[in-house]
MDAnalysis code that builds the backbone (N, CA, C; Angstrom):
import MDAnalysis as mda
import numpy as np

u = mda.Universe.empty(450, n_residues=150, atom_resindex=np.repeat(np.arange(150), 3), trajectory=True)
u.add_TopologyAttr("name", ["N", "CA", "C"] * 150)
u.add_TopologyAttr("resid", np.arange(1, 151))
u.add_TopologyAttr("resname", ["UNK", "UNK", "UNK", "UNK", "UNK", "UNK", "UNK", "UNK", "UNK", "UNK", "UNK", "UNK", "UNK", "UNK", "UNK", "UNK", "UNK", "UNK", "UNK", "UNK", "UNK", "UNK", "UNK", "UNK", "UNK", "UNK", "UNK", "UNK", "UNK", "UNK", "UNK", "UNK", "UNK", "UNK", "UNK", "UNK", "UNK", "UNK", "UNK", "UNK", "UNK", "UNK", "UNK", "UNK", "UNK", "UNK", "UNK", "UNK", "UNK", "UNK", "UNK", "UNK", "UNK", "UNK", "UNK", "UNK", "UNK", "UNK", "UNK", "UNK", "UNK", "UNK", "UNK", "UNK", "UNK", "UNK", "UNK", "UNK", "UNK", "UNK", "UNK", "UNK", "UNK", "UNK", "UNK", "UNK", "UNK", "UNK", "UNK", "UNK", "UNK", "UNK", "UNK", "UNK", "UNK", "UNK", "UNK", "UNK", "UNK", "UNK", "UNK", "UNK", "UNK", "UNK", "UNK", "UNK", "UNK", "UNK", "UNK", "UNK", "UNK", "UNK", "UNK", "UNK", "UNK", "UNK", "UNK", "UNK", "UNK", "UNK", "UNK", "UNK", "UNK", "UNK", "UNK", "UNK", "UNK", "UNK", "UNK", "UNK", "UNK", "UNK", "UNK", "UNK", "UNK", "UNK", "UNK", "UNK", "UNK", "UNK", "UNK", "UNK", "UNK", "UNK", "UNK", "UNK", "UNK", "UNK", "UNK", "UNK", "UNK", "UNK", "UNK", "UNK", "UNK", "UNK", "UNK", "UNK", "UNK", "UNK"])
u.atoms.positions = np.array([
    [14.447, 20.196, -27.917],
    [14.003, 20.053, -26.549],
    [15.043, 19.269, -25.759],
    [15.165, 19.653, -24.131],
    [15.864, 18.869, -23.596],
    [15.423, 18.514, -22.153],
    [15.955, 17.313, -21.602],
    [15.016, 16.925, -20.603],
    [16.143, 17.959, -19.169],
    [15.149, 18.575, -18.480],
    [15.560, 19.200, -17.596],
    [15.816, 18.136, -15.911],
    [17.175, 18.821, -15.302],
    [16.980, 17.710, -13.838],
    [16.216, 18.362, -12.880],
    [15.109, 17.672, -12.288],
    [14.209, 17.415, -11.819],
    [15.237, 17.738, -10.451],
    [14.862, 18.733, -9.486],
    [15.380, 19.051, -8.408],
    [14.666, 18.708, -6.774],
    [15.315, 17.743, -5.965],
    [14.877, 17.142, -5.186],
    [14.419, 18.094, -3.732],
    [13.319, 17.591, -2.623],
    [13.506, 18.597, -1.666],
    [14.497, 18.362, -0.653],
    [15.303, 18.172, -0.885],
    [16.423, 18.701, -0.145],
    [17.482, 19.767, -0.530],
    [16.675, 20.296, -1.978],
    [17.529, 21.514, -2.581],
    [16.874, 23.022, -2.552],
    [17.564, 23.851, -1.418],
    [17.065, 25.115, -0.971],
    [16.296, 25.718, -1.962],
    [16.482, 26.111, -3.168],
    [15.700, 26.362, -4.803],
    [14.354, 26.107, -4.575],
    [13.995, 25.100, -4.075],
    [12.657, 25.031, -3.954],
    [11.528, 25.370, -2.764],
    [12.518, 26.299, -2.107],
    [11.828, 27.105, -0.876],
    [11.994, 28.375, -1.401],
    [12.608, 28.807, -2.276],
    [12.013, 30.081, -2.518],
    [11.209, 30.923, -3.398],
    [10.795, 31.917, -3.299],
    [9.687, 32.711, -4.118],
    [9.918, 32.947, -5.733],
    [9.448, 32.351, -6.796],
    [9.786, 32.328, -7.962],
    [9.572, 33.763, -8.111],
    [10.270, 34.598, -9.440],
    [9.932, 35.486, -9.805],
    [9.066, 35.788, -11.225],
    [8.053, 36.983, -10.541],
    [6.961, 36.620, -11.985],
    [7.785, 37.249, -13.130],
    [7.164, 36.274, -14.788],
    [7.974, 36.310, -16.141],
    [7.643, 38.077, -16.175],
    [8.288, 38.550, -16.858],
    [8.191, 39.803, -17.642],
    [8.127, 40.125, -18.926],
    [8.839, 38.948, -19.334],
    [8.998, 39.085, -21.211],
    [9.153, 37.632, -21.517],
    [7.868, 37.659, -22.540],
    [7.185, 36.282, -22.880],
    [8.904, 36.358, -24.253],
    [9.790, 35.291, -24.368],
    [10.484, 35.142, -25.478],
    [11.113, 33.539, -25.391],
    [11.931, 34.102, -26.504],
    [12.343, 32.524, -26.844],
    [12.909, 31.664, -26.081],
    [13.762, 32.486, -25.249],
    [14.508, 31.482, -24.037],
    [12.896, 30.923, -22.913],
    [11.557, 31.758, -23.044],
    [10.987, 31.196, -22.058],
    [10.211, 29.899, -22.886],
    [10.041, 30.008, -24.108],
    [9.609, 28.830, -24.938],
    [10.282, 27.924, -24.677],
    [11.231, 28.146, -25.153],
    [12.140, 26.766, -25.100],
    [12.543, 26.113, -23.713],
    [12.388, 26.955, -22.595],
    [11.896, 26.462, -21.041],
    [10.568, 25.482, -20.992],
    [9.441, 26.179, -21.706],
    [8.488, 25.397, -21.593],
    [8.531, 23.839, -22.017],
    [9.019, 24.321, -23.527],
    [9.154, 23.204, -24.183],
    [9.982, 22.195, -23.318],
    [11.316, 22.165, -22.994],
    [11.990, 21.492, -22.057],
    [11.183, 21.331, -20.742],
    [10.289, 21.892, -20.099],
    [9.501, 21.167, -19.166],
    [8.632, 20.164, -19.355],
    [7.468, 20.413, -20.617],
    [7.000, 19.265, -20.966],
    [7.653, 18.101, -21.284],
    [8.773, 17.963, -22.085],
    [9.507, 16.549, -22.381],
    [9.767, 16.319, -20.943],
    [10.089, 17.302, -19.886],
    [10.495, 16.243, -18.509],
    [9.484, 15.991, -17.965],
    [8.284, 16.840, -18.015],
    [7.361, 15.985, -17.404],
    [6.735, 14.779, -17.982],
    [6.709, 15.175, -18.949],
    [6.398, 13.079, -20.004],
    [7.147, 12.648, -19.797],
    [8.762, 12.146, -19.727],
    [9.580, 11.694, -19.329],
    [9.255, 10.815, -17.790],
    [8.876, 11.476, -17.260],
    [8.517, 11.691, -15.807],
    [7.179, 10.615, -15.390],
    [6.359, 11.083, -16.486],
    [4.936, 10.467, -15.627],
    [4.603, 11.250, -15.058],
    [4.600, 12.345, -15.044],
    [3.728, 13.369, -13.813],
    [2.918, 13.956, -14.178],
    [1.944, 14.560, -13.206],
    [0.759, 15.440, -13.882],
    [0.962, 16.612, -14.116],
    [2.154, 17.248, -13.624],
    [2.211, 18.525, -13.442],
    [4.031, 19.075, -13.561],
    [4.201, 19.903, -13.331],
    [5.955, 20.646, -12.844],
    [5.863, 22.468, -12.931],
    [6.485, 22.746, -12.058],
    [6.849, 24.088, -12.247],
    [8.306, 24.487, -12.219],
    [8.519, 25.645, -12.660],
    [9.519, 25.789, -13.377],
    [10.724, 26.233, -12.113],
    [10.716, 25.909, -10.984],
    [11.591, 25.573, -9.842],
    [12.004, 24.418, -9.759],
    [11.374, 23.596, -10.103],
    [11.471, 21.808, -9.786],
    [12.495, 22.007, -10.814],
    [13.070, 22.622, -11.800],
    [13.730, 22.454, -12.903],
    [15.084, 23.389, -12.683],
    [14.922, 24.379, -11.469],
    [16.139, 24.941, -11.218],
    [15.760, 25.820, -11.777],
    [15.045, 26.236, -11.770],
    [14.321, 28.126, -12.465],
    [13.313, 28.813, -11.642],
    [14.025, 29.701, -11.477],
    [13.061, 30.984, -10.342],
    [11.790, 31.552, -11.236],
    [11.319, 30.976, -12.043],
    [10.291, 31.795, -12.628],
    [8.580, 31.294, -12.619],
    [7.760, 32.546, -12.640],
    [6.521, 31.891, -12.075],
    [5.792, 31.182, -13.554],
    [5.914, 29.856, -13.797],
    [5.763, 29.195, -14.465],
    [5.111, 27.825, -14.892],
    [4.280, 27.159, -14.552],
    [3.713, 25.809, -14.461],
    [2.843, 25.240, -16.120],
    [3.130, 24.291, -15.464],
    [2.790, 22.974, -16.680],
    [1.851, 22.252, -15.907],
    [0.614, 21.927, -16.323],
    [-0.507, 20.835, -16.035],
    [-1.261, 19.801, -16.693],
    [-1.320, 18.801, -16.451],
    [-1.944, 18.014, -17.556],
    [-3.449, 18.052, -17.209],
    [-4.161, 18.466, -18.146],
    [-5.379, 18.406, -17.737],
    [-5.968, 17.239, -17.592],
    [-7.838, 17.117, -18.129],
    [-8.365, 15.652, -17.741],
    [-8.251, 14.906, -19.112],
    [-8.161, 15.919, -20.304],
    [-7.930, 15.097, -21.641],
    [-6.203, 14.976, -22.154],
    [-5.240, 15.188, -20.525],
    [-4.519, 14.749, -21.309],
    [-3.193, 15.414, -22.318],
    [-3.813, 16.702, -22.110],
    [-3.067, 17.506, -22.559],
    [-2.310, 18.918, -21.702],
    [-1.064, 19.388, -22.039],
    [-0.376, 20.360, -20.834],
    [-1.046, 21.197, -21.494],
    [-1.412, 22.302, -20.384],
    [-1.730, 23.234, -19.978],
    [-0.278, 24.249, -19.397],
    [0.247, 24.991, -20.273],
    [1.030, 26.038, -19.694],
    [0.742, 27.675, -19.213],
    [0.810, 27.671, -18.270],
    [0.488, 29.394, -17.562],
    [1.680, 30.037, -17.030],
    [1.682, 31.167, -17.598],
    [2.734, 32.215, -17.167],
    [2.121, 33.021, -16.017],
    [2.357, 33.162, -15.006],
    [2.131, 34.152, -13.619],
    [1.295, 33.649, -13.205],
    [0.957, 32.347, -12.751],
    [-0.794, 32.091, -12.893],
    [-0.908, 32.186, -11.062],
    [-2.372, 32.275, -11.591],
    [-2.634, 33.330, -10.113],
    [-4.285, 32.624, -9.770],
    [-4.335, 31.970, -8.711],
    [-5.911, 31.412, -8.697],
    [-6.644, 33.029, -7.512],
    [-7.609, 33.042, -8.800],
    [-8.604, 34.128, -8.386],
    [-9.686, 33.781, -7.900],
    [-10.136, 32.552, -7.736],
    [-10.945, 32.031, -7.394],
    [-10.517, 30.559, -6.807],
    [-11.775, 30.265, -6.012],
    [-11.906, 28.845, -5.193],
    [-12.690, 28.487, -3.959],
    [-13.187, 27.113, -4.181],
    [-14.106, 26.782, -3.040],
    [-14.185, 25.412, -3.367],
    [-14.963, 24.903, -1.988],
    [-15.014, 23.533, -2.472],
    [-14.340, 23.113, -1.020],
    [-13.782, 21.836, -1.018],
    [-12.545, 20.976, -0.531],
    [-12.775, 20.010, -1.090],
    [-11.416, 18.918, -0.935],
    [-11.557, 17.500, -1.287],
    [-10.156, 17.290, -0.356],
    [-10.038, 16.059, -0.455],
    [-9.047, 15.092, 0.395],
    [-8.084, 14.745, -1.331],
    [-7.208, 15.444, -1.495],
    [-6.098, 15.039, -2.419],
    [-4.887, 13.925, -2.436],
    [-4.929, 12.908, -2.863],
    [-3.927, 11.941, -2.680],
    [-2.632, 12.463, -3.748],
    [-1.564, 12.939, -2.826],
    [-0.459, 13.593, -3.856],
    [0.522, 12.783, -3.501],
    [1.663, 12.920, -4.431],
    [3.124, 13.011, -5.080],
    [3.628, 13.842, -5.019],
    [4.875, 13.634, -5.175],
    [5.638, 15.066, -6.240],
    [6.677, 14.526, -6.947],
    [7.561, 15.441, -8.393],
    [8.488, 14.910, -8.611],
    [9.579, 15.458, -7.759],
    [9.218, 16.198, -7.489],
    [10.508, 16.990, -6.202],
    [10.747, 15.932, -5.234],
    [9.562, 14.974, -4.663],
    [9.534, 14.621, -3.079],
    [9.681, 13.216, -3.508],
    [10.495, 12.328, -3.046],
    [10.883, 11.244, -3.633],
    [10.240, 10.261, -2.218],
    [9.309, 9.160, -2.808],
    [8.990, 8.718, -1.722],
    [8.145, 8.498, -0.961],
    [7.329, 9.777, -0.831],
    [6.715, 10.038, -0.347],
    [5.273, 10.203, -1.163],
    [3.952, 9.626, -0.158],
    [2.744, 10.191, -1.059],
    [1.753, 10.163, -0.301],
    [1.316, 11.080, 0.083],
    [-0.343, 11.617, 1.105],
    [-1.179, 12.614, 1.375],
    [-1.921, 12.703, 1.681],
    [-2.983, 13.121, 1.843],
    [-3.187, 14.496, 2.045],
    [-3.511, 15.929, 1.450],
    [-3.711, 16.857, 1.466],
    [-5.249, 17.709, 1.597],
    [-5.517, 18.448, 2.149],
    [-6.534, 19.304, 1.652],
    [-6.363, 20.425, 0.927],
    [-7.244, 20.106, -0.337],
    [-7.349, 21.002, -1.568],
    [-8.958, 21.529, -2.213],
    [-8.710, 22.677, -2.506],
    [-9.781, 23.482, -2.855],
    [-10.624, 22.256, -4.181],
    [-11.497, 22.273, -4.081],
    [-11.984, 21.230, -5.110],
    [-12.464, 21.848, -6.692],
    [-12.738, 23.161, -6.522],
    [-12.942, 24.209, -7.763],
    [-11.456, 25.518, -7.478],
    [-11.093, 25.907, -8.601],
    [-10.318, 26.836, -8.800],
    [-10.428, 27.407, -10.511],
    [-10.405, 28.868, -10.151],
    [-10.060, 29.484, -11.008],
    [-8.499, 30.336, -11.205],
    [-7.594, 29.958, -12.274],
    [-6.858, 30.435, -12.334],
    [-6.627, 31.553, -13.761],
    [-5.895, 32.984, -12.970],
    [-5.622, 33.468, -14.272],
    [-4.273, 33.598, -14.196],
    [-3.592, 33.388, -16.334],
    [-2.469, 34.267, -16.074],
    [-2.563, 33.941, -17.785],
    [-1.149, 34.042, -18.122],
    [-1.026, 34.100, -19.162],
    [-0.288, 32.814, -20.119],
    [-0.465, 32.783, -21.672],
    [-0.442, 31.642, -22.779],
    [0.845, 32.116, -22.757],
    [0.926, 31.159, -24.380],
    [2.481, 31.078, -24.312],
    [3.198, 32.476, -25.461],
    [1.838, 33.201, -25.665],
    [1.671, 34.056, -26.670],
    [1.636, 35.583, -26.114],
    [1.276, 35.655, -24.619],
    [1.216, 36.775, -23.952],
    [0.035, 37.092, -23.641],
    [-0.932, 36.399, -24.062],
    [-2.727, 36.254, -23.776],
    [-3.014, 35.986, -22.883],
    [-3.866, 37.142, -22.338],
    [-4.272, 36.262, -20.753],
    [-5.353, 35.057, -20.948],
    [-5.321, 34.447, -20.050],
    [-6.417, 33.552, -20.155],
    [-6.950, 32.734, -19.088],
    [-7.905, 32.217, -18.761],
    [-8.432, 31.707, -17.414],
    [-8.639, 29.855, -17.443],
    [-7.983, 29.394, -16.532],
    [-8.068, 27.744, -16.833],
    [-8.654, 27.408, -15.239],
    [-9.598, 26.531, -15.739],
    [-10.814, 26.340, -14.033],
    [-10.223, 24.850, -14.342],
    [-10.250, 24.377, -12.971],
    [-9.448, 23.432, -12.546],
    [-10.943, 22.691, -11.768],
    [-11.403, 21.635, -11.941],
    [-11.898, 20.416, -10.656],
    [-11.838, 19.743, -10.374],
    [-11.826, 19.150, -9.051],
    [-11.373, 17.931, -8.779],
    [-10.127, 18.063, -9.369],
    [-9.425, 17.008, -9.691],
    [-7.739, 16.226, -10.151],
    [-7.210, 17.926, -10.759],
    [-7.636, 18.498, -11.938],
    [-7.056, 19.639, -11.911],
    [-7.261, 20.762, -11.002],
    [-7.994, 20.834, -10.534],
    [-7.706, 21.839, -9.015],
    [-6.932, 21.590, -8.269],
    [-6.591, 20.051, -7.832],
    [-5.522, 19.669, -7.252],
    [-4.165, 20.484, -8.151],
    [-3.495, 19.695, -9.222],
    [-2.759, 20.301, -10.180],
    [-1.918, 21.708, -10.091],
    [-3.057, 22.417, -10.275],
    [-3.124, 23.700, -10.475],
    [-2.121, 24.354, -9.260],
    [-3.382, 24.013, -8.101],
    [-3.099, 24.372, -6.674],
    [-1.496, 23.738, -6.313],
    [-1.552, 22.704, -6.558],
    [-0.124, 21.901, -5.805],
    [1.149, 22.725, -6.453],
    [0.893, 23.478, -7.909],
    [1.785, 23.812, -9.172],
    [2.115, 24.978, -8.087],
    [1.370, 25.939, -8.284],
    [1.244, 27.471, -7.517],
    [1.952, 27.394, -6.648],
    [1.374, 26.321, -5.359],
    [2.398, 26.317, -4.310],
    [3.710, 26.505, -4.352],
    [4.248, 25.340, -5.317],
    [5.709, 25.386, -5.708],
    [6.293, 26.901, -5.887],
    [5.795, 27.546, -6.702],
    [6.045, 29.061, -7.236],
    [6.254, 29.562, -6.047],
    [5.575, 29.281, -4.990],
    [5.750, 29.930, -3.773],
    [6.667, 29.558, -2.555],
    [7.441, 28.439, -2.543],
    [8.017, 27.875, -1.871],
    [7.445, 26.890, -1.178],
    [6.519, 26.144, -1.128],
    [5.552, 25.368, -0.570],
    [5.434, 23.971, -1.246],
    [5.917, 22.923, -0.458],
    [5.902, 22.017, -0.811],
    [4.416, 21.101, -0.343],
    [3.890, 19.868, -1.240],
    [2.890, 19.303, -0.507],
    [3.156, 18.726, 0.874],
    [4.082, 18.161, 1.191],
    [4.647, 17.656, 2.654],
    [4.889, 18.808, 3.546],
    [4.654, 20.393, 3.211],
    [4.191, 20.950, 4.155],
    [2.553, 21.205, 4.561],
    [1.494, 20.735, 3.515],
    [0.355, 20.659, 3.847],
    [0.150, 19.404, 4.113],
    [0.497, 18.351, 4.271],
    [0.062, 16.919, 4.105],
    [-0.798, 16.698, 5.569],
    [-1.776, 16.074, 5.519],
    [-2.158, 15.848, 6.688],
    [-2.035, 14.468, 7.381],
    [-1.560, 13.228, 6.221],
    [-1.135, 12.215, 6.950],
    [-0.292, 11.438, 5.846],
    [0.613, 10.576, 5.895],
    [1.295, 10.193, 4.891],
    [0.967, 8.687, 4.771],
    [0.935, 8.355, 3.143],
    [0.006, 7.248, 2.943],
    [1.658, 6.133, 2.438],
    [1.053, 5.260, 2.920],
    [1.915, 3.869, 3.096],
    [2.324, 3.378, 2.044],
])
């Protein structure tokens, strides 16, 4: 495993549209694997695989026990709810406030095996989930933020 650099927003990479995986293999394992050591490294709850300098639709989440959660293409098919999200990022240095986020989500996509599978997110992981996705999409939280906390 190796710890990947963590890419800041002031680096264009992270405005654009990841592309979804096609072929689950070893180079994408060993991506994963190298995301988790940076996100423990890190302290963070979460990373997708742009923050790392990779166009691919890819995220890492820590759930509520603690453990990553990896999804290939993941795609929320569901959601409702709201909550008032107090975010971070490792991208956004600095900065940390206040978002609105779906408070239930369902996401599908796929393991690290090629299995689809469905991971429901509430509260703190709906946040997660949601904030992850964005990234995939070019969307940073400081473009949803609704006020920035001190």
């Amino acid at each position: 495993m190796a710890i990947r650099r963590i890419r800041f927003e002031d680096d264009p990479i992270l405005r654009k549209i990841s592309k979804p995986i096609e072929n689950i293999n070893n180079g994408l394992k060993i991506l994963l694997n190298d995301m988790a050591e940076t996100l423990k490294l890190s302290g963070g709850i979460g990373i997708a695989a742009v923050q790392v300098g990779i166009l691919k639709r890819v995220i890492i989440a820590v759930d509520n026990n603690d453990n990553n959660v990896a999804i290939i293409n993941p795609e929320i098919i569901e959601k409702s709810g709201e909550q008032e999200s107090h975010e971070g990022c490792l991208s956004v240095r600095n900065i940390h406030g206040v978002v609105i986020r779906p408070a239930f989500v369902k996401v599908k996509g796929l393991d690290v095996n090629g299995k689809e599978i469905i991971v429901i997110g509430e509260k703190r992981m709906a946040n997660v989930l949601s904030h992850e996705i964005d990234h995939l999409d070019g969307i940073l939280f400081t473009d949803k933020m609704i006020y920035e906390e001190e």
